[in-house]
MDAnalysis code that builds the backbone (N, CA, C; Angstrom):
import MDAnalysis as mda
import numpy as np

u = mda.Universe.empty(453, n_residues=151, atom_resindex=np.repeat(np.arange(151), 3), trajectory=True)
u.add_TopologyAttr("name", ["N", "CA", "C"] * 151)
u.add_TopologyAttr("resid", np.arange(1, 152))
u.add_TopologyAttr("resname", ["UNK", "UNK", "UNK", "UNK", "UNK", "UNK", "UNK", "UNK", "UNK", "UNK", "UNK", "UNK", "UNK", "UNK", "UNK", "UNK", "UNK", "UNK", "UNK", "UNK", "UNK", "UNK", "UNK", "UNK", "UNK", "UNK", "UNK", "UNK", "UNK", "UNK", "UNK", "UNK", "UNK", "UNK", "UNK", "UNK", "UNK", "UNK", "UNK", "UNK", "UNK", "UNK", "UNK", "UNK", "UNK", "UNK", "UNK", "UNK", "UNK", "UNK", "UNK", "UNK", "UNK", "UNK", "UNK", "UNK", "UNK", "UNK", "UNK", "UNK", "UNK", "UNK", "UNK", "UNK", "UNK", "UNK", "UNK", "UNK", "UNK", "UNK", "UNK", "UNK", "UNK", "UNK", "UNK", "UNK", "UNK", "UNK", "UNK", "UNK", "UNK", "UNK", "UNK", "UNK", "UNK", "UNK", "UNK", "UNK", "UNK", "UNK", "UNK", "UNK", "UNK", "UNK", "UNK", "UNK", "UNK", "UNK", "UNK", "UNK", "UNK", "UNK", "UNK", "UNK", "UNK", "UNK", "UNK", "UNK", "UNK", "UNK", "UNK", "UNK", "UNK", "UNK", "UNK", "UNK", "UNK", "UNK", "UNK", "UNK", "UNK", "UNK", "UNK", "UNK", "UNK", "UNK", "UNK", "UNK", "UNK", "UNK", "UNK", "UNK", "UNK", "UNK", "UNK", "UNK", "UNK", "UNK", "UNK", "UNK", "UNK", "UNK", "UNK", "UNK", "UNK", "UNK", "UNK", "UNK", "UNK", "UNK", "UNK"])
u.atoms.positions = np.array([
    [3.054, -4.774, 15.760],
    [2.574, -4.292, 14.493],
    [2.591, -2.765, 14.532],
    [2.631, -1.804, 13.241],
    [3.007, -1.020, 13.282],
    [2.317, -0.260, 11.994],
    [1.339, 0.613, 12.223],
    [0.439, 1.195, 11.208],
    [1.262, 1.604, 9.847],
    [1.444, 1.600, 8.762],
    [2.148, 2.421, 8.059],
    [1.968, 3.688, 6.948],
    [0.939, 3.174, 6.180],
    [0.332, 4.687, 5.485],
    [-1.041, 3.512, 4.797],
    [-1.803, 4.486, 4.209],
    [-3.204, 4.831, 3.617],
    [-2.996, 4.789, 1.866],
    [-3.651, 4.108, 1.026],
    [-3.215, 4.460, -0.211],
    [-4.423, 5.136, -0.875],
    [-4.274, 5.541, -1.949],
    [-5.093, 6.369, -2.375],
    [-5.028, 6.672, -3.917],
    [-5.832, 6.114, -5.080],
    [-5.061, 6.434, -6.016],
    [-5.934, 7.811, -6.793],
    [-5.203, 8.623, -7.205],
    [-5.303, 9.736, -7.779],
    [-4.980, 9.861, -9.517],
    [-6.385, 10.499, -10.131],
    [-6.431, 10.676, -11.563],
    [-5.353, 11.239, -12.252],
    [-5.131, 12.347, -11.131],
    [-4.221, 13.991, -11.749],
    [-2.882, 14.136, -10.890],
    [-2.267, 13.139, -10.917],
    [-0.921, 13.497, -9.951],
    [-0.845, 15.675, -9.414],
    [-0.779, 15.989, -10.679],
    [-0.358, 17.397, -9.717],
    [-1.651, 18.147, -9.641],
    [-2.773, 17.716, -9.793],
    [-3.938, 18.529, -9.586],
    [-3.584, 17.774, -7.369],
    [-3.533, 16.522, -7.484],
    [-3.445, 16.113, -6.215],
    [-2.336, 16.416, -5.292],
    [-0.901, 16.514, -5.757],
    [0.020, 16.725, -4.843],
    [-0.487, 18.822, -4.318],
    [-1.019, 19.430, -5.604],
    [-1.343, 20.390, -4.942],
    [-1.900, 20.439, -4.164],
    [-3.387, 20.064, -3.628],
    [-3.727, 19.720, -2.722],
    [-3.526, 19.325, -1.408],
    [-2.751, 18.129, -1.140],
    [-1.841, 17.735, 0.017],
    [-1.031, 18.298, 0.020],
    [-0.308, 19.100, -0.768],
    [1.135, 19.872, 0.080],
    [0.209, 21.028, 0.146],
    [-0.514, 21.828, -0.688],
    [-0.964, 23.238, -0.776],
    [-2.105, 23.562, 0.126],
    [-2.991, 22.559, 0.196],
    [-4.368, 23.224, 0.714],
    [-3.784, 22.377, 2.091],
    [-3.849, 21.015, 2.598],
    [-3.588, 20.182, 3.690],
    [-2.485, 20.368, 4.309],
    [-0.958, 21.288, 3.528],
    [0.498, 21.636, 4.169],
    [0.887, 20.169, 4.321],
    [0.577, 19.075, 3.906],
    [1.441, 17.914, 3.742],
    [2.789, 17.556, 3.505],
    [4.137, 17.470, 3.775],
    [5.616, 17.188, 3.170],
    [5.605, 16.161, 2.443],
    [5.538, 15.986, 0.872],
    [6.555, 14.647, 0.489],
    [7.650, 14.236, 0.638],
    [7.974, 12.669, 1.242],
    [8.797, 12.226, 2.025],
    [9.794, 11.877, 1.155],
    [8.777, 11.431, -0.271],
    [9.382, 10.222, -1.164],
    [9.164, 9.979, -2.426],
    [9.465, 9.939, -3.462],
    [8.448, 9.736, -4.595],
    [9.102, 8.181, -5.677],
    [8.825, 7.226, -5.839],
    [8.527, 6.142, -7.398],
    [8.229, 6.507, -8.205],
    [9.147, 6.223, -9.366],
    [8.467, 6.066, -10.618],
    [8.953, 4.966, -11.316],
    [7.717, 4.398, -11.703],
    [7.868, 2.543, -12.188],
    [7.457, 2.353, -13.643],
    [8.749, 2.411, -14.046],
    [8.159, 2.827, -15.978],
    [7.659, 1.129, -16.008],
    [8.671, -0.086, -15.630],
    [7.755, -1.360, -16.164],
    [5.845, -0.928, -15.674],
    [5.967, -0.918, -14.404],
    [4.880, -1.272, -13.854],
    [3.593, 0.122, -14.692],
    [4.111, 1.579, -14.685],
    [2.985, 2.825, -15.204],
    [2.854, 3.221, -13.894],
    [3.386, 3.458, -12.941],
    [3.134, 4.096, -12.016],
    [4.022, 4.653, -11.153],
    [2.979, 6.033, -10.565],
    [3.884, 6.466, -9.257],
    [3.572, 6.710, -8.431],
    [4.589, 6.403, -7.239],
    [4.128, 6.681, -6.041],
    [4.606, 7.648, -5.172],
    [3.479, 8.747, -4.292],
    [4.276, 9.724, -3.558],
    [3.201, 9.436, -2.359],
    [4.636, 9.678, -1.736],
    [4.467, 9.504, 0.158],
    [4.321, 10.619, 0.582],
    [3.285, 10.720, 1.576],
    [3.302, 11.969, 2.053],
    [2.943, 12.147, 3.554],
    [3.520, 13.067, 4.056],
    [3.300, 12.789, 5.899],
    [2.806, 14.036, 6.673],
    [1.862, 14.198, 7.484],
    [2.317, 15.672, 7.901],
    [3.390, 16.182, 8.709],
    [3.466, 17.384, 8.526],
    [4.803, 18.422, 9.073],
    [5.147, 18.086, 10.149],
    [4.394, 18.007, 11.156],
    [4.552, 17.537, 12.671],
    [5.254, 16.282, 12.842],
    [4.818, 15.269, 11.756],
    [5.645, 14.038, 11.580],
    [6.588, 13.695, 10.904],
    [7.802, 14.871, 10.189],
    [8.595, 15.240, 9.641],
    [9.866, 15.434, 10.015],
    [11.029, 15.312, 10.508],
    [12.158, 16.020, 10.353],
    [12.796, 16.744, 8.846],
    [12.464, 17.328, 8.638],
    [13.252, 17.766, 6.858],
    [11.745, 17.004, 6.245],
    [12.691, 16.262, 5.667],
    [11.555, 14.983, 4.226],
    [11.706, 14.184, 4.822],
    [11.915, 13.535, 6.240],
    [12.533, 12.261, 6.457],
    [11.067, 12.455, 7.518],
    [10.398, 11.281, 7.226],
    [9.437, 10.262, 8.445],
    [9.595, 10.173, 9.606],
    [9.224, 10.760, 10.449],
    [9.648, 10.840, 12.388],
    [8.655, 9.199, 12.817],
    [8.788, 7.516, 12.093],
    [7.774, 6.754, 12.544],
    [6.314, 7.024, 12.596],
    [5.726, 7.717, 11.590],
    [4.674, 8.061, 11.485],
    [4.036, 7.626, 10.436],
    [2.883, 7.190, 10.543],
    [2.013, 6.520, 9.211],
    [2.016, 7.740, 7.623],
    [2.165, 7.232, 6.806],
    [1.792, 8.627, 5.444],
    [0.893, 8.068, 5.279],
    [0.604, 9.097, 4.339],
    [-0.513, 8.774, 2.493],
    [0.177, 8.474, 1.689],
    [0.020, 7.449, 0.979],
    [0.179, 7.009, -0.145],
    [-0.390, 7.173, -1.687],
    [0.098, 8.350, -2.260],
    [-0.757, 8.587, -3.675],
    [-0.206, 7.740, -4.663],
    [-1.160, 7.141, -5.281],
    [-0.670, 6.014, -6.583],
    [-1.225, 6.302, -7.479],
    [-0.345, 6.907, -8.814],
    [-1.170, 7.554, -10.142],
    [-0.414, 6.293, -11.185],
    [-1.820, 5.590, -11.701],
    [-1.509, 5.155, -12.707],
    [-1.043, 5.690, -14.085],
    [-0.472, 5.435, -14.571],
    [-0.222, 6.143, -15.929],
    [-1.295, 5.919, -16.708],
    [-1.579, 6.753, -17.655],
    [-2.381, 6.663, -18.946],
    [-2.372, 5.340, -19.758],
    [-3.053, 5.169, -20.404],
    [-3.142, 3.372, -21.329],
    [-2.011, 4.093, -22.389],
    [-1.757, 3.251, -23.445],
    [-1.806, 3.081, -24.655],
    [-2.640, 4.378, -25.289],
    [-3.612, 4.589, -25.252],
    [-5.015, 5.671, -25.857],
    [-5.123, 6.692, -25.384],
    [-3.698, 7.175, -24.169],
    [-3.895, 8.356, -23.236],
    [-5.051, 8.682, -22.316],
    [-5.876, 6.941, -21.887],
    [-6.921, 7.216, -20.942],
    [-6.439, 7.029, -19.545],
    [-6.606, 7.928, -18.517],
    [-6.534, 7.240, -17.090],
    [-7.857, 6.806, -16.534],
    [-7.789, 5.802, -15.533],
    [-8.771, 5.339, -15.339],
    [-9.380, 5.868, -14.354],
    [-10.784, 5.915, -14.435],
    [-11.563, 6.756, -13.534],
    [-12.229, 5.742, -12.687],
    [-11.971, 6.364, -11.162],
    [-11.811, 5.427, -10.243],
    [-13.529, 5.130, -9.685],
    [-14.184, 6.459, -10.056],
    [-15.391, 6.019, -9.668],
    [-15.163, 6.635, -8.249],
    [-15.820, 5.898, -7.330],
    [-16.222, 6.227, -5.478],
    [-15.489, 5.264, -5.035],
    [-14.780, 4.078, -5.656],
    [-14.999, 2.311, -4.986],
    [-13.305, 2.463, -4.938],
    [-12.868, 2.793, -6.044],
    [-11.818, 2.258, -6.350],
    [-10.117, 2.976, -6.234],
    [-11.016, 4.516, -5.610],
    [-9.814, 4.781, -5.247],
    [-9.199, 5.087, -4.297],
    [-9.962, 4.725, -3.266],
    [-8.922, 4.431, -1.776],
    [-8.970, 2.742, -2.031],
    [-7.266, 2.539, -1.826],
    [-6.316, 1.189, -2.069],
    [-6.320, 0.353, -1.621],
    [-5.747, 0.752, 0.065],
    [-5.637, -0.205, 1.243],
    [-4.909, 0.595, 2.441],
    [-4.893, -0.062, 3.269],
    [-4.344, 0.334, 4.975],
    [-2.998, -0.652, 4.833],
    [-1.526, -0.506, 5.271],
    [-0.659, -1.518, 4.932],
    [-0.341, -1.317, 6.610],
    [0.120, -2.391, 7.385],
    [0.872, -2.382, 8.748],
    [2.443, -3.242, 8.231],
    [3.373, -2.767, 9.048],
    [4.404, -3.549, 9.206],
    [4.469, -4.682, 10.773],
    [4.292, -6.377, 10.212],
    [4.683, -7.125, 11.000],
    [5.776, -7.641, 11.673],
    [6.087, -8.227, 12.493],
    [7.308, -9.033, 13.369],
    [7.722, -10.265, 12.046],
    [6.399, -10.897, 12.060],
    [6.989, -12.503, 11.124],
    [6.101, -12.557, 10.431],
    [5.655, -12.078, 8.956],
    [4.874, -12.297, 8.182],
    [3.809, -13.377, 8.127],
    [4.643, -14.499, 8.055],
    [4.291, -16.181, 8.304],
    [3.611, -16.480, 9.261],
    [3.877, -16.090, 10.198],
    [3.220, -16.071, 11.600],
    [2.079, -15.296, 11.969],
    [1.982, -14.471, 11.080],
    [0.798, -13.021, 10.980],
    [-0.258, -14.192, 10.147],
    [0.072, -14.377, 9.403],
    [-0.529, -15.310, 8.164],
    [-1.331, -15.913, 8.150],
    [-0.651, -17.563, 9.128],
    [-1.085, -18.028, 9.973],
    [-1.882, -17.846, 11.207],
    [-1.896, -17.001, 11.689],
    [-3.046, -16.496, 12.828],
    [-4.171, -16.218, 12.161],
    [-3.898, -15.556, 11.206],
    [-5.000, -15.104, 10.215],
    [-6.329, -16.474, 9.863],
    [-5.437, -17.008, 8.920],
    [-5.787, -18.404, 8.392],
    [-7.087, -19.232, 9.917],
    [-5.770, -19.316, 10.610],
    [-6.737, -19.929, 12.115],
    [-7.884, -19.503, 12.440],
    [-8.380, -17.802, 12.333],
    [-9.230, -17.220, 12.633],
    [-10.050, -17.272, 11.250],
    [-10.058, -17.993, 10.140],
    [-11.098, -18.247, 9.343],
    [-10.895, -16.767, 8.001],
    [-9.761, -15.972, 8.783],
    [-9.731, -14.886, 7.567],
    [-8.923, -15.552, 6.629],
    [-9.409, -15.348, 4.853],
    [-8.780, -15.423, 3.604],
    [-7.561, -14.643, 3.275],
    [-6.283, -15.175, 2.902],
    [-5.233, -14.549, 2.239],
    [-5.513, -14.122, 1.112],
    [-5.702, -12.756, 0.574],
    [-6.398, -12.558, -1.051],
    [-5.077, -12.667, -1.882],
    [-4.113, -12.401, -1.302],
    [-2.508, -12.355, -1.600],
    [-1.357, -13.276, -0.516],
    [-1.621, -14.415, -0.828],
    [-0.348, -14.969, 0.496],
    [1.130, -14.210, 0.068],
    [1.840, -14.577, 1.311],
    [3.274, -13.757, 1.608],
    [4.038, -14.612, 0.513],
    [4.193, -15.084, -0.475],
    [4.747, -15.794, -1.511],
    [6.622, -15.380, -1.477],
    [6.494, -14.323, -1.201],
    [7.903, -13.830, -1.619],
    [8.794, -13.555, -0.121],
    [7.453, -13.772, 1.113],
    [8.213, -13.474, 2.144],
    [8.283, -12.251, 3.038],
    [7.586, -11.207, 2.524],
    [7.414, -9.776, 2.129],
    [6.071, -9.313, 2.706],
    [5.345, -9.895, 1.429],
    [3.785, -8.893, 1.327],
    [2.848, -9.890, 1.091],
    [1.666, -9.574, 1.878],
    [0.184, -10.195, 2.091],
    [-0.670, -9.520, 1.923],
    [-2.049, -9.642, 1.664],
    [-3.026, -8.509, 1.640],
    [-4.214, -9.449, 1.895],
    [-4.898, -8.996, 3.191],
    [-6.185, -9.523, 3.630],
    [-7.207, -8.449, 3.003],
    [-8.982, -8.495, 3.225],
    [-9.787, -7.853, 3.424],
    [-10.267, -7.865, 4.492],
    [-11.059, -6.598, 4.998],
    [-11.866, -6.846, 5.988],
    [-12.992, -6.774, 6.065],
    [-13.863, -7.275, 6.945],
    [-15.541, -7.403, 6.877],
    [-16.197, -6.091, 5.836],
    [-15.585, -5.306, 5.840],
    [-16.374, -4.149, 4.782],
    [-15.235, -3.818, 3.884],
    [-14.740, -5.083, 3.303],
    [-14.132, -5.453, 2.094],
    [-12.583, -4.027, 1.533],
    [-12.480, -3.818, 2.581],
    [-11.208, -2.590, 2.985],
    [-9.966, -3.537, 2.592],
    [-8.801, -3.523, 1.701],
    [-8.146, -4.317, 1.334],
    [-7.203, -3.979, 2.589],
    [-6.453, -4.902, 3.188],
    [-5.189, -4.679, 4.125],
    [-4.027, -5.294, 3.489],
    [-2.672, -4.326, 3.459],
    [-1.343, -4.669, 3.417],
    [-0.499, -5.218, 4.389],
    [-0.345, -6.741, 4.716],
    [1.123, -6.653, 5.609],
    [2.158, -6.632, 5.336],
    [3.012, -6.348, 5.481],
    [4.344, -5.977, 5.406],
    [5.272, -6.723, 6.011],
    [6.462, -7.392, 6.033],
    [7.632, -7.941, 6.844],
    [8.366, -6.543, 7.498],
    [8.151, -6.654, 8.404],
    [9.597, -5.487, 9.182],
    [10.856, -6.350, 8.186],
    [11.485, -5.098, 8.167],
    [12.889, -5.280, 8.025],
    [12.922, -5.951, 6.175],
    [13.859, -6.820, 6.158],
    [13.998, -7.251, 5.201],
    [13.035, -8.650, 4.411],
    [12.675, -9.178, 3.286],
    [11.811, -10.356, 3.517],
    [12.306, -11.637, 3.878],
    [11.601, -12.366, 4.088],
    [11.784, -14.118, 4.862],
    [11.940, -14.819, 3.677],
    [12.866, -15.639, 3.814],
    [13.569, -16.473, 2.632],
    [11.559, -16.988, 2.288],
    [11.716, -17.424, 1.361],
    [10.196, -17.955, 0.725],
    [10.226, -19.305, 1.412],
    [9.175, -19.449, 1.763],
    [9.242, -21.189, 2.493],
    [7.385, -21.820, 1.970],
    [7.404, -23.180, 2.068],
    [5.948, -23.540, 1.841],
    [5.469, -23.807, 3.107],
    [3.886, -23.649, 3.260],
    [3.260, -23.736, 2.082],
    [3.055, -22.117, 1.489],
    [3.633, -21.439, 1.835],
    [3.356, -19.781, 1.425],
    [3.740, -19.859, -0.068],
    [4.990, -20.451, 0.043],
    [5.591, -20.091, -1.778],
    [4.539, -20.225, -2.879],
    [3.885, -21.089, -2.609],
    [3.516, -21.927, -3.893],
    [1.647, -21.868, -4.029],
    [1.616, -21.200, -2.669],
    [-0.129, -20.610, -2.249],
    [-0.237, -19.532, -3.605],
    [-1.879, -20.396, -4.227],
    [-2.399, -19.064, -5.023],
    [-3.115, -18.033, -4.200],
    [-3.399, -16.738, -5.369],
    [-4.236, -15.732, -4.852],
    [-5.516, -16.052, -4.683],
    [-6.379, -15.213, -3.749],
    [-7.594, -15.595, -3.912],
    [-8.569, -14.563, -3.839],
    [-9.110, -14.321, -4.975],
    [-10.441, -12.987, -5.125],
    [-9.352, -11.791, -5.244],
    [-9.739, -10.791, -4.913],
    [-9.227, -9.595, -5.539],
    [-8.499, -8.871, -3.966],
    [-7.710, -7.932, -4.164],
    [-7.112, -7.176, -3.233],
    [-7.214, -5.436, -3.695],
])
């Protein structure tokens, strides 16, 4: 397993990227923009863990700015809601899953697609797993597993 970045979602995209690149000297690695979905995402790593813009295997930050509604409101995250989750990259999703399951922890998100899971942990910290590499053909009982409670 393999740590990968921190998410974090942010009100003011450039009140925040100033910040991490300006005050913290942070590099963005990467940036999304997801007109279906209203959002974007920028990766960010420090310098030391950098070649150029490119990731030397090092965990980022993850900033996720929702877009505005319909009414031009963004949503205010409060204290709770805007750190995201911790994501790791696994060997075999399925197999991560399953260990999980055994040990009595809840899938809030099973690997449905092969891909991506999201546990909590005892102080309700959402976790991302990840498939290394590419995703696992969909197989049951994962495919067809609902969600459960919130992530």
């Amino acid at each position: 397993m393999r740590y990968l970045h921190s998410m974090v979602r942010v009100k003011n995209l450039d009140d925040s990227i100033r910040f991490y690149k300006e005050a913290l000297g942070l590099v963005e690695t990467r940036r999304t923009e997801n007109e279906r979905g209203r959002f974007t995402l920028v990766f960010l790593a420090a310098p030391g863990d950098v070649d150029g813009n490119k990731p030397i295997n090092s965990p980022l930050i993850e900033l996720t700015y929702n877009w505005p509604n319909e009414n031009g409101q963004v949503e205010d995250y409060g204290n709770s809601r805007n750190f995201g989750h911790l994501a790791f990259a696994v060997d075999d999703i399925y197999k991560k899953c399953a260990e999980l399951m055994d040990m009595g922890i809840t899938l809030n998100r099973p690997p449905r697609d092969g891909y991506m899971a999201f546990i909590k942990s005892p102080d309700n910290i959402s976790i991302e797993l990840l498939q290394k590499g590419k995703p696992l053909e969909p197989v049951e009982p994962w495919a067809s597993m609902e969600n459960s409670g919130s992530w």
